[in-house]
FIKETI-733684 format. One record per residue (C-alpha): x, y, z; residue in three letters. Coordinates in steps of 0.25 Angstrom, whole numbers, plus 5000, padded with zeros to 4 digits. Each point is the difference from the previous one (the first is absolute). Layout:
// residues N
XYZALA;...
END
This chain:
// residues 222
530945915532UNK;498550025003UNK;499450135001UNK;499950025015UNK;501449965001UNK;500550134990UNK;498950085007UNK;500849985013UNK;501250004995UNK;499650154994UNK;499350055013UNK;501249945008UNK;501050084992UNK;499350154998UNK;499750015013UNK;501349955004UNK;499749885008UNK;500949934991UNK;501350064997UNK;501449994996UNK;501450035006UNK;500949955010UNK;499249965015UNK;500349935012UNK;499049935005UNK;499649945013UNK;500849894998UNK;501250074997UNK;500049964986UNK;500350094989UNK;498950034990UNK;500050074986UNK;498350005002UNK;499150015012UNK;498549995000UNK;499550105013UNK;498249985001UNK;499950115008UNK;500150094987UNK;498949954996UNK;499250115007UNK;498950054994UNK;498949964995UNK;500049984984UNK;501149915003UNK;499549945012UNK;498749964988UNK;501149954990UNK;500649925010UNK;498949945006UNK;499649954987UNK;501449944997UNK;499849925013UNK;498549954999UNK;500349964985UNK;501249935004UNK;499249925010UNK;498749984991UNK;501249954990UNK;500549915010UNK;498749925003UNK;500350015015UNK;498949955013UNK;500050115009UNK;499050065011UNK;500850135004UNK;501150074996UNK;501250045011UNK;500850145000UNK;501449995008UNK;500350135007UNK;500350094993UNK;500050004985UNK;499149885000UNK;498750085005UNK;499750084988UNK;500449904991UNK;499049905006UNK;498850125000UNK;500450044986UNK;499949864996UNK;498649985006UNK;499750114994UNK;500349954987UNK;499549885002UNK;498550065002UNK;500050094991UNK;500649934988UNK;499749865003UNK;498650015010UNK;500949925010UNK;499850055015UNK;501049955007UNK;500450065014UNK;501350035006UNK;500950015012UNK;501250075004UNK;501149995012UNK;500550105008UNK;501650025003UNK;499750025016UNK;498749965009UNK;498950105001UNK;499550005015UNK;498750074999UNK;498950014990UNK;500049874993UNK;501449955003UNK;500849904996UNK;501150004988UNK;498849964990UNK;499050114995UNK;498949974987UNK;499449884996UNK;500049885012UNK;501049904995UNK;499649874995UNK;499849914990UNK;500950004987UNK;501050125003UNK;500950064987UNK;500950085004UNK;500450144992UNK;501350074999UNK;500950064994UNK;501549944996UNK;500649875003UNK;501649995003UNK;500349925012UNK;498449975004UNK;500250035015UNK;498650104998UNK;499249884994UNK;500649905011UNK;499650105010UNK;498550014995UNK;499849864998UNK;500349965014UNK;499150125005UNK;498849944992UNK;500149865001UNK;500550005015UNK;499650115009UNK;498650014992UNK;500149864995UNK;499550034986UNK;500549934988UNK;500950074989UNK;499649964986UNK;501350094994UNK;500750124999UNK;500050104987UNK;501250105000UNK;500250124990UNK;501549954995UNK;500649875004UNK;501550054999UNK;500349855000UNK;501350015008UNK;500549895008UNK;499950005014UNK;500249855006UNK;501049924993UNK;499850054987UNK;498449985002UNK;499150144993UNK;499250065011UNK;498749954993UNK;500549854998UNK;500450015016UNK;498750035004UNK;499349934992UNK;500849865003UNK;499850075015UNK;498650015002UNK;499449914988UNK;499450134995UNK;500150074985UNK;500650134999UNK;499550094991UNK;500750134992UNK;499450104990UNK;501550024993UNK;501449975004UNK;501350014996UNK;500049934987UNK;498850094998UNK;500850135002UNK;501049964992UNK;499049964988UNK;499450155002UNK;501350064999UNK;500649934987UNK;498750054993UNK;500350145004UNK;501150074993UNK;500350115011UNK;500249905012UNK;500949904992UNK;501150045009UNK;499649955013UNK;499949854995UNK;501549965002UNK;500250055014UNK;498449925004UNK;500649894992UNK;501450005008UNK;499250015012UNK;499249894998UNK;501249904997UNK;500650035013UNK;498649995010UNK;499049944991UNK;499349894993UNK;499850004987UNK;498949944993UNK;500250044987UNK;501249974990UNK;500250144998UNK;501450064993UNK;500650145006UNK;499950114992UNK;
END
């Protein structure tokens, strides 16, 4: 695991973006962990995070103009990024953000920042079924008719959605673009064995994952 993927993970957890339980989530699923961005709310985390996602896409190597924040959580994780990006790597790069509903005055429109254009990334936060990364792409590349160079995501929970297809392989056959994640899953659970006071919640994630996920690694229960 490289080091921005434990800083994550870390941040994620003391301030309980990251956390372990029983929850039901949107899709009615079940779950014994849920990631929640929005407490991610201040601004020594906001720093840490922003880090985590601008290393993660120096790592990656990725061509990109401008990054993209879906409404909500998106937003600051696209600033924070920037952010990071100017002042770790010198890299300005400029961003834009949508809004849920139409502004009629002022400005207007459901797009406020940066004009989009060029080479788009999109930011956000957590990938289960993709329908907030599907949503975004069609924004950019039809109604402003830019062009989406990928998407980087928090934590891929890589659970199936369409005949046993992971939201990130989905989009990724979709729209001929790379998905990117900081962590996921199998990151978690990596994290958790090496930490002697969270051993417990391994077999409920790893129960879990055998009913709606895909797993990528040849990983015994514990």
């Amino acid at each position: 695991m490289k080091d921005y993927q434990a800083s994550f993970i870390r941040e994620a957890i003391r301030c309980e973006a990251l956390s372990f339980g029983e929850f039901t989530l949107k899709s009615g699923r079940v779950s014994p962990y849920f990631f929640n961005a929005g407490n991610f709310c201040n601004g020594e985390t906001m720093s840490i995070v922003g880090r985590c996602y601008a290393e993660a896409i120096i790592d990656s190597g990725l061509d990109f103009d401008m990054f993209f924040g879906p409404a909500y959580k998106g937003i600051p994780l696209a600033a924070s990024a920037a952010i990071a990006l100017n002042d770790v790597f010198n890299t300005k790069i400029p961003y834009c953000f949508n809004r849920k509903e139409g502004k009629s005055h002022g400005e207007g429109g459901l797009l406020a920042g940066s004009p989009l254009r060029g080479k788009v990334l999109i930011i956000d936060d957590v990938m289960t079924a993709g329908t907030a990364a599907c949503e975004a792409i069609e924004m950019i590349t039809h109604k402003a008719g830019a062009e989406v160079s990928g998407v980087i995501i928090g934590l891929d929970r890589k659970e199936s959605v369409v005949k046993n297809t992971p939201a990130k392989e989905f989009i990724e056959q979709a729209y001929c673009i790379p998905v990117l994640n900081i962590i996921d899953i199998d990151d978690i659970l990596d994290f958790i064995r090496s930490s002697s006071d969270m051993t417990t919640f391994i077999k409920p994630i790893m129960k879990y994952r055998k009913t709606f996920g895909i797993a990528e690694k040849d990983q015994a229960e514990e």
